[in-house]
C-alpha positions as CSV (number, residue, x, y, z in Angstrom):
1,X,53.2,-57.4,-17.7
2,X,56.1,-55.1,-17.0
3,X,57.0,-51.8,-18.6
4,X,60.7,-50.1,-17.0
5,X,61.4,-46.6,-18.3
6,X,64.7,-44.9,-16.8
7,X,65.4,-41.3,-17.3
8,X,68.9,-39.3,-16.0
9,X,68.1,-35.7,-14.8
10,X,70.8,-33.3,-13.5
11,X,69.8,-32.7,-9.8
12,X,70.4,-34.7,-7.0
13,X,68.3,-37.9,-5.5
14,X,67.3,-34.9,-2.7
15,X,66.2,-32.0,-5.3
16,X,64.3,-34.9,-7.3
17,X,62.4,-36.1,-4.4
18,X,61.3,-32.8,-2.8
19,X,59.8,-31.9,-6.3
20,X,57.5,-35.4,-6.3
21,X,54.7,-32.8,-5.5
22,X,51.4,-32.2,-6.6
23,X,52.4,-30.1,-9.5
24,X,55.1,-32.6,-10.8
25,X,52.0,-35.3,-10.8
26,X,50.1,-33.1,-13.1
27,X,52.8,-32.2,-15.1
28,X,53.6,-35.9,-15.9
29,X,50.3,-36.9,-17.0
30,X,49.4,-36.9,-21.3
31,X,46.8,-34.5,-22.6
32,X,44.3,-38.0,-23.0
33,X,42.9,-39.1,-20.9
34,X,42.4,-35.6,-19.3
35,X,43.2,-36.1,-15.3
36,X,41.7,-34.5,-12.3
37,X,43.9,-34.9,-8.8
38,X,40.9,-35.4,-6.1
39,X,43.7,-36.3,-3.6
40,X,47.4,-35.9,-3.1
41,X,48.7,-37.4,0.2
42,X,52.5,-37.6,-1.0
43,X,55.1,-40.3,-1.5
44,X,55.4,-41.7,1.6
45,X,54.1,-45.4,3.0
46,X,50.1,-44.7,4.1
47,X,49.5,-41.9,1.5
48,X,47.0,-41.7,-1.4
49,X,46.6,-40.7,-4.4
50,X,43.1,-40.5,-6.1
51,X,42.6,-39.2,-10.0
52,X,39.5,-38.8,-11.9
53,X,39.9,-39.6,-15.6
54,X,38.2,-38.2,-18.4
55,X,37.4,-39.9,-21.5
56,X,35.3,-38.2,-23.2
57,X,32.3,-40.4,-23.2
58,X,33.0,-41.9,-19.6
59,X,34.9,-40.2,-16.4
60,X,36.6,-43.6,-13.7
61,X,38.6,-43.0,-10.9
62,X,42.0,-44.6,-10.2
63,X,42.9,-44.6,-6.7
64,X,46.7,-46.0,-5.4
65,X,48.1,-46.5,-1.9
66,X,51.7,-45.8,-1.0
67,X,52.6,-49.3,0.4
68,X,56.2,-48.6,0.7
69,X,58.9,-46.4,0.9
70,X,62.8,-46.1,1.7
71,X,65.3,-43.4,1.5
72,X,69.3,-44.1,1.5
73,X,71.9,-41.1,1.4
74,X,71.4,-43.0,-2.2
75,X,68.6,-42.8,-2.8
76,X,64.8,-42.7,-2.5
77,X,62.2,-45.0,-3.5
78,X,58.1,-45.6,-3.5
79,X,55.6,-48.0,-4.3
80,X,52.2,-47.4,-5.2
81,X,49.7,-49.7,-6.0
82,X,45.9,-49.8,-7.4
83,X,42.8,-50.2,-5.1
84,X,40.6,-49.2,-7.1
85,X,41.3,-49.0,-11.0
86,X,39.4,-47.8,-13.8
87,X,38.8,-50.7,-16.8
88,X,40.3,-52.7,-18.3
89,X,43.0,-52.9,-14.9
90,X,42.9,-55.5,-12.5
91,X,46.0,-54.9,-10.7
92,X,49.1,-51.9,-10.8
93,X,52.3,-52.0,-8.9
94,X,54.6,-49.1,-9.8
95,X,57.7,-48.7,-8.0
96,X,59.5,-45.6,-8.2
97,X,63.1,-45.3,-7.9
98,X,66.0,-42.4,-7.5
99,X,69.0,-43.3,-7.9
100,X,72.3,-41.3,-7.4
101,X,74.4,-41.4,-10.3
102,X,77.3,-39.1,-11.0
103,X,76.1,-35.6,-9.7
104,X,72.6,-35.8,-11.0
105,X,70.6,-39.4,-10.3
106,X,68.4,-41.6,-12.3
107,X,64.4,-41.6,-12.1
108,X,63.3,-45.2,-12.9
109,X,59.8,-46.0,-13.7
110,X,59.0,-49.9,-13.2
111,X,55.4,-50.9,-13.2
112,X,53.8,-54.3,-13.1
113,X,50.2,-54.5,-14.3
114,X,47.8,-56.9,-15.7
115,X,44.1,-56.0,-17.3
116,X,41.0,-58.5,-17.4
117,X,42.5,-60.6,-19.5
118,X,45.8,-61.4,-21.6
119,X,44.7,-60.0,-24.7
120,X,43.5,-56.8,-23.0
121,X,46.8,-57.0,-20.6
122,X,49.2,-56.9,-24.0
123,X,47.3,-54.5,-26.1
124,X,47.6,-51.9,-23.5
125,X,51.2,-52.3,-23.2
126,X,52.4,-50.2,-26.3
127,X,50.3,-47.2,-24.8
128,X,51.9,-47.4,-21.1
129,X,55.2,-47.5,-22.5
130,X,54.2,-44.0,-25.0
131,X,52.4,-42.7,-20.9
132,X,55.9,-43.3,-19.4
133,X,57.8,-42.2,-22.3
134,X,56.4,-38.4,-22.3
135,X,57.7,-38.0,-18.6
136,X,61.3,-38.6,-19.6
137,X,61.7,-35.0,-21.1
138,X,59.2,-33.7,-18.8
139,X,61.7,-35.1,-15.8
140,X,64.7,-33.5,-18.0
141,X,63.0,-29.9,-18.4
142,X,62.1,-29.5,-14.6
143,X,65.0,-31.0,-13.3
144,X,68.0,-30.3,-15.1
């Protein structure tokens, strides 16, 4: 399934991508499941990022490789994907994109994921879509 969020800031596709930092990554993330970052490589082909989540009765660990990256005078773009997801997820592509537009740029969100099974895969996608919509004014507030 695929969920695409896009979100217009003020600042520059330069100012956007040196704050993809540790502290944005936090800041993105809802208040459930609670998240702890055990590892923050960066956004760049090679990197990691590992995550312990918190649910109360259970704690799984989602850990995604940076498999690709390219900058433009443009823009700036990443991919990461899952290698080891926490249930129901069997797979998770998300592809981050800046985009110059006007004097600020565009932050798109585009993620392709699918869970054990269809019915899993499609009741999860009303709750990725609310994840990815609390970063849009969180993207606004720090970079406006």
């Amino acid at each position: 399934m695929r969920i695409r969020v896009a979100t217009e800031v003020a600042k520059p596709v330069s100012a956007v991508k040196a704050g993809f930092t540790e502290d944005l990554f936090l800041k993105l993330n809802p208040p459930f499941p609670r998240v702890k970052l055990l590892r923050f490589d960066g956004s760049l082909k090679g990197d990691f990022v590992a995550l312990e989540l918190n649910f109360l009765i259970a704690k799984q660990k989602w850990i995604s490789e940076i498999t690709f990256d390219k900058e433009t005078e443009q823009s700036f773009e990443f991919i990461d994907e899952g290698v080891m997801l926490p249930f129901p997820f069997s797979s998770w592509k998300h592809h981050h994109k800046l985009v110059s537009k006007g004097k600020g740029c565009e932050i798109i969100d585009d993620i392709e994921y699918q869970a054990g099974n269809k019915l899993m895969t499609v009741l999860l996608y009303p709750l990725l879509v609310l994840q990815f919509l609390y970063r849009k004014p969180v993207y606004r507030r720090i970079f406006q």
